[in-house]
N, C-alpha and C positions, 0 to 999 in steps of 0.2 A: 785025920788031916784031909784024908780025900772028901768026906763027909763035906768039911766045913769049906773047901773050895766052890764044891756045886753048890752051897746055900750061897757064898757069895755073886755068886754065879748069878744065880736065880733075882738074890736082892738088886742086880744091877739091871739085868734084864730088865725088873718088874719098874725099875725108878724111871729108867728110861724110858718103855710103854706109858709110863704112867705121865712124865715129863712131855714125848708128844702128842697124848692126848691134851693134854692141859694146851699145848700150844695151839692145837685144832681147835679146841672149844672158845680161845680165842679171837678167831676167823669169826664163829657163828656169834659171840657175842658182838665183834663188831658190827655184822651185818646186823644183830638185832637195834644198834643204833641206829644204821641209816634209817631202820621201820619207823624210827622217830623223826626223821627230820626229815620236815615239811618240803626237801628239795627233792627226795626220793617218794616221798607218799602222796605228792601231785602228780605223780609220774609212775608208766608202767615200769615193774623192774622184775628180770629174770636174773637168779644167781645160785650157781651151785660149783662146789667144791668135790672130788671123785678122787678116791685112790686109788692104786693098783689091784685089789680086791674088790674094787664095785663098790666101798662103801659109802654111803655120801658122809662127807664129814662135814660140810656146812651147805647149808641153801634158804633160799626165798623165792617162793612160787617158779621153782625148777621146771616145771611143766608147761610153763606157759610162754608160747611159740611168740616170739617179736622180732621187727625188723631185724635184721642182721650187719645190714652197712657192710662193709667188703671184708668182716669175718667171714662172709659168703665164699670168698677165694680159699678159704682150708680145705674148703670141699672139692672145687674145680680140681685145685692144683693136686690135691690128695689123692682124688681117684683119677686122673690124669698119669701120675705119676703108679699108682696100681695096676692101670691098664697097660697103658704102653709102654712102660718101663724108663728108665733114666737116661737111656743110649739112644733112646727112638729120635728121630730128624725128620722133620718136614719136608717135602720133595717138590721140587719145582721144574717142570719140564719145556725144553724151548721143543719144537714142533713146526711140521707147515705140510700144505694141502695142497694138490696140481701136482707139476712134474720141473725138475729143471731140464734145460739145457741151455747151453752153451754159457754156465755161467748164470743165467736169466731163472730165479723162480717166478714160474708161470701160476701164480697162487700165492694163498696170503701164508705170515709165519702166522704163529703161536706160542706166548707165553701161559701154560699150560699151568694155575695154581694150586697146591697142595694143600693150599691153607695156612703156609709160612708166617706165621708174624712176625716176624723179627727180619724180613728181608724187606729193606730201603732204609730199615730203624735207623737212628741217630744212637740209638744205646750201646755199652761199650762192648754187650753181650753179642751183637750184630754185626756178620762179615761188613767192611764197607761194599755201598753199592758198586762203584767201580771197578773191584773186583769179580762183582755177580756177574754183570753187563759186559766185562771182558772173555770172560767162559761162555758167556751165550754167546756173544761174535764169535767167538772163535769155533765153537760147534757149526755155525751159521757159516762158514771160511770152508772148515775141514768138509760140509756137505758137499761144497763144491757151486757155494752160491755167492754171486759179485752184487747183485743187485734184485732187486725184488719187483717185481710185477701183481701188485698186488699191495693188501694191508697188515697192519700188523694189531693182532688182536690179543688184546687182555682176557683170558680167561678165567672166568669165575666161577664157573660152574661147580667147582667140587663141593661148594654150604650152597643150601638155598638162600635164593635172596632175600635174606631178612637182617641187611645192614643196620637196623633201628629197630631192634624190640619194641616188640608193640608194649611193653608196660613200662619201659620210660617215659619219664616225663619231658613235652616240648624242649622244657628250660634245660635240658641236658643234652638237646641235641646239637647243637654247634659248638662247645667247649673239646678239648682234649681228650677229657676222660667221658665223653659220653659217644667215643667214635666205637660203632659196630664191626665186626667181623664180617671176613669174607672170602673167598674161595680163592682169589689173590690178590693179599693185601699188597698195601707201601706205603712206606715212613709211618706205620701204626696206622694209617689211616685218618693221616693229616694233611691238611695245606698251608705252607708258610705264604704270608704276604710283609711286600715289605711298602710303608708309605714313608713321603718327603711332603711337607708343607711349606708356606712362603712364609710364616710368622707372622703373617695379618690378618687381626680376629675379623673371622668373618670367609674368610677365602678358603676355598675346596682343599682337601687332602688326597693328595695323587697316590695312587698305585704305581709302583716302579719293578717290582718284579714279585713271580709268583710260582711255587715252586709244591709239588709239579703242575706242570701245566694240566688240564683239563678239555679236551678239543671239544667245544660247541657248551663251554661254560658261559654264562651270563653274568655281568659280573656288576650287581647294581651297587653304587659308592656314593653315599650320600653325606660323608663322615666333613666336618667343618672345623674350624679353628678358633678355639674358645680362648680365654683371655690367659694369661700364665698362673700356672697352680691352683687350676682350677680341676683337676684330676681327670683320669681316664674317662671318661661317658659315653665311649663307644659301643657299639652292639655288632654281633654278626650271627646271620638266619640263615639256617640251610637245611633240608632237609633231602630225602633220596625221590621227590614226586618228579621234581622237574630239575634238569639243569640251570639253576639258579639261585647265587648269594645274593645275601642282600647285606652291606655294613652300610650304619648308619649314628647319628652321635655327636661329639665330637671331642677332640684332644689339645691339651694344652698348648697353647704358642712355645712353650719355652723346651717342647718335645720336637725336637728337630725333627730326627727319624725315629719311625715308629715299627717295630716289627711286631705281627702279630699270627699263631698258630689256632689253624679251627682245625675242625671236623671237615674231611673230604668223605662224601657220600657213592665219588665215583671212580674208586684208587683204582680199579684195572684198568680204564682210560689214562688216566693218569701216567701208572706205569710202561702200559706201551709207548702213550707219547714219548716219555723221557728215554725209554731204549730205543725208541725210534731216531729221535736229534742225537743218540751217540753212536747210532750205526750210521749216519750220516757222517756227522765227524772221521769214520774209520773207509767214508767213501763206500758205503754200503747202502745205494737210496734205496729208496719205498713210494709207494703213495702219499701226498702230503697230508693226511691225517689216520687216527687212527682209533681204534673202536676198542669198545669192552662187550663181552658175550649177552650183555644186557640190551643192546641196540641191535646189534648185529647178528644175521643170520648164520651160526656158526653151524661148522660140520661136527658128523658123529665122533667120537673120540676113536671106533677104530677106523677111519679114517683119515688121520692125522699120523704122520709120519714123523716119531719122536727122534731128535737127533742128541740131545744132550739133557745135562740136570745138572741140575745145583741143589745142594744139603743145608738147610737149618743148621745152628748149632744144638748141643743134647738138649733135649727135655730137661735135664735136670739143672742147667744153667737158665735155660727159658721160667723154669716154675721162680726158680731165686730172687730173679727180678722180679715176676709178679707179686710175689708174699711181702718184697722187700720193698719195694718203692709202692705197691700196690696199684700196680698198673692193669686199668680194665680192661683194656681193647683184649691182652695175652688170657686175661684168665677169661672173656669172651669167648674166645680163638679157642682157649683149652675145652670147654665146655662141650661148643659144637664139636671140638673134634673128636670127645667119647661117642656123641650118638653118631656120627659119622663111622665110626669103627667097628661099632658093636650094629649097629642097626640099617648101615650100607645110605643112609638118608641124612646129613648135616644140614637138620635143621634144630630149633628150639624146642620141640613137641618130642624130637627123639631124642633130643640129649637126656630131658626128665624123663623119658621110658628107663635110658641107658642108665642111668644113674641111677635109678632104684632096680636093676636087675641089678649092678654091683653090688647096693648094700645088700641084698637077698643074699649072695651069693658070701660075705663076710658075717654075713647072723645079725644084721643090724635092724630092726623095725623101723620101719619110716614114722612112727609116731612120734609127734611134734617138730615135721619135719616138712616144708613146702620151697622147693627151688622152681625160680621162673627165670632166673638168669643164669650171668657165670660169675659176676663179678660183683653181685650186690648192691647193683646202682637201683633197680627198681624198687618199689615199694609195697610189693607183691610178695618178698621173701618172707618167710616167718618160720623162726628155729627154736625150739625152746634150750636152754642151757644143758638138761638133762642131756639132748642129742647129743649136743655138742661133747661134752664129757663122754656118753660112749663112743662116739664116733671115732673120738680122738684115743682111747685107749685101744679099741679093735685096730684102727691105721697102727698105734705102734707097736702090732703082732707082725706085720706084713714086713717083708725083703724091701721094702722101698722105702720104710719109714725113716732111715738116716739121711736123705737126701731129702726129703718133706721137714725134718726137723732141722737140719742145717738153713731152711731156706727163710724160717721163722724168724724174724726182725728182733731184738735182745733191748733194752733201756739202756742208752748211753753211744749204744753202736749204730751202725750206717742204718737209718731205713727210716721209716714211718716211728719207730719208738727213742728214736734220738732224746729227746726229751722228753722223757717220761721218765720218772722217779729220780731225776736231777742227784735230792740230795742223798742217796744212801748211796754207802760202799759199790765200787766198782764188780768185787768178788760178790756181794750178796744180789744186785740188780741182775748179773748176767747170769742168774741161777732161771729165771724168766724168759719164757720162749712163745712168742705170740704172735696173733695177726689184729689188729686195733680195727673199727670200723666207724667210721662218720657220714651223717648225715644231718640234714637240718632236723635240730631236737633229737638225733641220734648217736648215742656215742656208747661202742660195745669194745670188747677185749675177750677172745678165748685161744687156748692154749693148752701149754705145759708152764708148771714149775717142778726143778728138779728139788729134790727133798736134799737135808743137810746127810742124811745116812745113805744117801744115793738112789734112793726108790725117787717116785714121781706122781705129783698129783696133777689132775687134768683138769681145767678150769673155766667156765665161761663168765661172764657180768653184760648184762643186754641194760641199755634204757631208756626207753623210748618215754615221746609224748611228754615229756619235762618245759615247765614253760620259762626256767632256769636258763640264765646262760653257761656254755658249754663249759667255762673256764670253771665256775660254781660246779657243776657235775664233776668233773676231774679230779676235784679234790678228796670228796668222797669214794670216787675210784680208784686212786691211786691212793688211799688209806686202805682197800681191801687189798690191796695186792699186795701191799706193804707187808701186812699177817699175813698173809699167806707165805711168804718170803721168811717170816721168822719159822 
């Protein structure tokens, strides 16, 4: 009797091995289709499949390193969240220089930055500003200071100034997601404008307010009034050489008001202005304008006499957002602030030191592996899918890897994969755990999928240089993921 328990034993085991191999060789055989079709074999493609064991169970030219599009964020936020842990917070110091008396600081303040991204944000992960602005007055109060003799200075100093990677492209520098990092950001490192037109084609479009202010911005408006439904064809140019936009264009008549978000190139000015006009509000003056550490002769830092701070929310709320709405400016911000940590230097040259001293130190080989940013916007990233699959099996050995995989975007739910795999079951799509990546002729996926017996296979699909439109590539994408799910 015992006998013939363990054969059955055995025979279930073996069907079962033997049932998910057949399901894996499904995976490869479909990949062996895409080698046929003309929309992947115009095009480079990296794709491999990795189990908990190392073994590759399905690939296509695995090795070979291609753009990444902001899959690049697995990494940032990855060893981001390795290094400084889930609890770590941003710090932001108010400060000032001279001496008071009577009430009078004889010297300028300082807002003092950590590198915060998420302080001025508009996102729901971000204290509101007014609450920030109300802890720095009120430190500003407790010092024993009514009014200020002097300026109020944006400090940037803690990244080098390199708000615009040098391997972006022009065209990404005035949009939202091509705002750079900086030593103290605000509102991501945007500027809202808001315009009002008169509805007659032909007649100028006003700027009516601008938020935040920028002291000693130029602000060139060329934008005109085109005829109704005739679509947005406005532009806006900015870059970090000189204080000066330029929007130009024009916008439909039948578009009363027009609000529109760019890239601010000079947020610590920014930021001080706007705390500047609310310590005014609180009967708290200053000089009427006010500077960022980029213009202005600022003092040593021990010289500056810190009176209060304000805290970021966790790291691990911070990375959530990133992976999840895929937001660059943060996984920017995350980047610099490894080499900032590890290398005492927050710039782009010591993040990629930093970052390959972390994988040294997890057993990782940098082979097929080249990061120049944090967020994948450049064109300079190159991963091959292999990395990616160990990468992502060594990250989930480490103490931090539930807060990285929790932050992972799912098919169906909130994020960048909302729509993605539509029509299958809700229980079998949410078994997929990923970060998606877009670019022009770019469109990658790497991750997790959880296994039906509870194990986990790690997954990347890169494909670049396709002269297909991107809807045409998806489909074949989202048939591999599909096997893979079974």
């Amino acid at each position: 009797m015992k006998q013939a328990v363990i054969f059955l034993i055995f025979i279930s085991a073996f069907f079962t091995q033997v049932s998910a191999e057949a399901r894996e060789n499904n995976v490869q055989k479909y990949i062996n289709q895409l080698k046929q079709d003309t929309l992947y074999t115009n095009a480079a493609v990296s794709i491999m499949v990795m189990d908990e064991k190392g073994r590759n169970v399905a690939s296509w030219n695995p090795d070979m390193p291609l753009l990444t599009a902001s899959t690049m964020k697995t990494i940032s936020t990855g060893m981001a969240l390795r290094l400084l842990g889930p609890e770590y917070r941003f710090t932001t110091k108010i400060g000032y220089t001279g001496y008071i008396k009577d009430g009078v600081l004889n010297g300028d303040l300082y807002i003092i930055g950590g590198g915060d991204p998420t302080l001025g944000s508009r996102d729901t992960v971000a204290y509101p500003i007014d609450s920030i602005f109300g802890i720095w007055a009120e430190s500003i109060k407790l010092a024993g200071i009514a009014s200020i003799k002097g300026n109020i200075i944006g400090d940037e100093r803690y990244f080098e100034n390199e708000i615009i990677p040098e391997s972006w492209a022009i065209s990404n520098l005035g949009p939202t997601f091509g705002s750079g990092p900086s030593g103290l950001a605000f509102m991501e490192n945007t500027q809202e404008f808001k315009f009002v037109h008169s509805g007659v084609e032909g007649d100028a479009v006003n700027i009516v307010g601008t938020y935040p202010v920028v002291p000693g911005m130029i602000i060139e408006n060329d934008i005109k009034v085109a005829q109704k439904k005739s679509g947005d064809r406005s532009s806006y140019h900015t870059t970090d050489l000189a204080r000066v936009i330029r929007f130009s264009g024009t916008v439909p008549a039948d578009r009363e008001i027009i609000e529109f978000t760019g890239s601010n190139k000079f947020p610590g000015a920014g930021c001080a202005e706007e705390f500047r006009k609310y310590l005014l509000a609180q009967n708290i003056k200053s000089n009427a304008l006010s500077y960022d550490s980029r213009i202005y002769k600022v003092a040593p830092y021990d010289q500056i006499q810190v009176i209060g701070e304000t805290k970021s929310p966790k790291l691990a709320s911070i990375v959530n957002v990133t992976n999840r709405i895929s937001n660059n400016f943060y996984a920017e911000t995350l980047f610099k602030t490894i080499g900032k940590t590890i290398t005492g230097t927050g710039s782009y040259d010591s993040s990629r030191v930093a970052v390959l001293r972390l994988f040294k130190e997890m057993g990782l080989p940098s082979k097929g592996y080249t990061q120049v940013d944090g967020s994948g916007l450049s064109r300079q990233n190159y991963v091959s899918a292999r990395f990616f699959c160990k990468y992502f099996s060594l990250l989930k050995e480490s103490n931090t890897f539930g807060d990285f995989f929790k932050s992972l975007p799912q098919p169906g739910g909130p994020g960048t994969l909302k729509n993605v795999l539509t029509d299958m079951e809700p229980a079998v799509k949410s078994r997929l755990h990923a970060k998606s990546g877009s670019l022009s002729n770019v469109k990658c996926y790497a991750g997790y999928v959880e296994r039906q017996d509870g194990g986990m296979y790690y997954f990347a699909i890169l494909t670049n240089n396709y002269s297909a439109r991107t809807a045409q590539m998806q489909v074949g994408i989202e048939g591999f993921m599909k096997e893979l799910l079974k």
